[in-house]
C-alpha angles and dihedrals in degrees: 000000000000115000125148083257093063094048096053096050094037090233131138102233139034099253127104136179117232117225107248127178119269089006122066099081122164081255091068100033093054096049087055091045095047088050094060099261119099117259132210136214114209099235095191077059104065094061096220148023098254082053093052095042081058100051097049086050085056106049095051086059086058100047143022094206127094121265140163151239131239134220134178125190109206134151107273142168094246122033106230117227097269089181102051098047080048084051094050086041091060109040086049077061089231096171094193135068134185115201129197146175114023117022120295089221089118096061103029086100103051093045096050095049090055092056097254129145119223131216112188120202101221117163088201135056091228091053089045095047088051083058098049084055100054096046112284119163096203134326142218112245104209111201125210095266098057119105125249105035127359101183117232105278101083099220116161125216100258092060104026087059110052083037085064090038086061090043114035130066102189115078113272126190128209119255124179124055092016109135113133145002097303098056088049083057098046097050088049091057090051099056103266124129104217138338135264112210125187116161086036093067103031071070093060127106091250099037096121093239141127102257086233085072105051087041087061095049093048089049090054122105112207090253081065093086129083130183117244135189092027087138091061094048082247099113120183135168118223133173104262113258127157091265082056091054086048089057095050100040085048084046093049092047092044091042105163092003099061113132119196076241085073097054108025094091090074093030111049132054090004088112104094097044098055105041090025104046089012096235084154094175091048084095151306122333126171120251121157123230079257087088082086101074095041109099101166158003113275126168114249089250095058096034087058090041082057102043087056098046098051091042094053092041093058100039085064111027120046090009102052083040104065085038089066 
C-alpha cells in the first residue's frame, strides 16, 4: 500500500510507531521495521548521546529497513544535550526524525542540513500548518482521543483530519484511536496518508514493558482514561488508576491555584517503575481511549499482518460493495 507517507520513510506500509517514553527501543523499532511498517526509538529515553548512539547501533543489528528517531522538546529541569542526541542521530545515519512538544524551529537547520526528514506531532492545524512553513516534511495530527498530550483544543479525529487534508500540502498521518484496519481505512478516507499508533503497540509481545502493564491496558474499557494537568494547560490523558484519582481530586481542591509542585509526586520520574517493575497504580502513565478496542498481546508482525488484512479486505470488499 503506496501513500506520500510511504515514499518519505522508505517503508512498505502506512503504519508507524510513535516514539513513547520508556517504550520505543531499538527492539521494538526494529520488529515494526522489519514488518514492513517504520519504527521509532524514543531518544529523551536513552538518557545520553553515547545511549542513543548504542541503541541505533543496535537496532541496525536487528533490522536492514529504515527507522527513526524521536525527539520531544518539553520543559524540563534539566535541559538534555540536544546536540549531542542530534550528533549520534546523525553519525548512526538515521535519516528520519520525529519531533514532538514545542516547535522544532531551533533544530530545523541543523537537521535539514544534515538530509533529514522531519515529521512533527501537532494536536492542532494551526500548529501543523506552522510546521509545514518552517520545513516539515510531514507531520502527525494527534486527535483529541489519542493517549500522552492532546493539546487544548479538544478536537476529535473525524474532524481534526479532513480539517489538515483542506490546509496542508505535505503528507500527514493520523495519530490517536488507530489501532486496526479500520482505523488505517478511516484515516485514508479523511485525507491522511498512514497512521501513527502508540498505546496499540506498547501492547505488543516485544513492546519493552512490564506485562502488568499491558494486562491493564488490555482489561480497560475506553471510558478507563481521564485527562490531567488541564489546569496547567498541560493536558495529558492517562489510564485511570487510583493515583490518577489522587491528582484530580488535589487539582479539583486546589482549582485555580493548582502548581505542577502539587501534582508532580504522582507525574514525574514514575516511569520506570511502572513500565519497568509494572507497578501500573504507582502514578500517571500515558495510554490513549484507543485501549478500548485492544483486546490482546500480538506480536508486531502479526498486528501489521492484521492491520493489512483487515484494510485490504475492506477496501474491496464492503466498501466496493456499497459503491457498486
Amino acid at each position: 500500500m503506496r501513500t506520500r507517507i510511504t515514499e518519505l520513510l522508505g517503508c512498505s506500509v502506512p503504519i508507524i510507531q510513535g516514539g513513547m517514553h520508556m517504550v520505543g527501543d531499538a527492539t521494538l523499532a526494529a520488529a515494526v521495521s522489519n514488518a514492513g511498517g517504520f519504527g521509532i526509538i524514543t531518544g529523551l529515553s536513552q538518557g545520553t548521546p553515547e545511549r542513543l548512539a548504542a541503541e541505533i547501533a543496535r537496532c541496525r543489528t536487528l533490522t536492514d529497513r529504515p527507522f527513526g528517531v524521536n525527539l520531544t522538546f518539553l520543559p524540563t529541569v534539566k535541559t538534555p544535550d540536544y546536540p549531542g542526541l542530534i550528533d549520534a542521530i546523525e553519525s548512526g545515519g538515521v535519516r528520519v526524525v520525529e519531533t514532538a512538544g514545542r516547535n522544532p524551529q531551533q533544530v530545523m537547520p541543523r537537521l535539514k542540513a544534515a538530509g533529514i526528514a522531519v515529521i512533527h506531532k501537532c494536536t492542532s492545524v494551526r500548529h501543523a500548518l506552522k510546521a509545514q512553513r518552517i520545513g516539515c516534511d510531514a507531520v502527525s495530527v494527534d486527535g483529541f482521543e489519542c493517549g500522552g498530550h492532546p493539546g487544548e483544543d479538544d478536537v476529535p479525529n473525524m474532524i481534526l483530519l479532513p480539517r489538515a487534508a483542506e490546509e496542508l500540502e505535505i503528507p500527514f498521518v493520523a495519530s490517536g484511536g488507530m489501532a486496526d484496519g479500520r482505523s488505517l481505512v478511516a484515516a485514508l478516507a479523511l485525507g491522511a496518508d498512514g497512521i501513527n499508533m502508540g498505546t496499540r503497540f506498547l501492547c505488543t509481545r516485544e513492546a519493552p514493558v512490564h506485562e502488568n502493564v499491558k494486562a491493564a491496558i488490555v482489561a480497560a474499557s475506553e471510558l478507563d482514561t481521564r485527562l490531567i494537568m488541564r489546569g496547567l494547560r498541560n493536558t495529558e490523558r492517562v489510564l485511570n488508576n487510583p493515583a490518577v484519582a489522587r491528582i484530580l481530586e488535589t487539582e479539583h481542591a486546589r482549582g485555580a491555584d493548582l502548581r505542577f509542585e502539587d501534582v508532580a509526586e504522582e507525574v514525574v520520574g514514575v516511569y520506570p517503575r511502572v513500565m519497568k517493575e509494572g507497578q501500573a497504580d504507582v502514578g500517571a502513565w500515558s495510554c490513549g481511549m484507543v485501549a478500548g478496542l485492544i483486546h490482546d498481546v500480538p506480536s508486531v508482525k502479526e498486528l501489521v499482518e492484521r492491520t493489512m488484512d483487515e484494510a485490504r479486505a475492506l477496501i474491496r470488499g464492503r466498501l466496493a460493495t456499497l459503491a457498486a
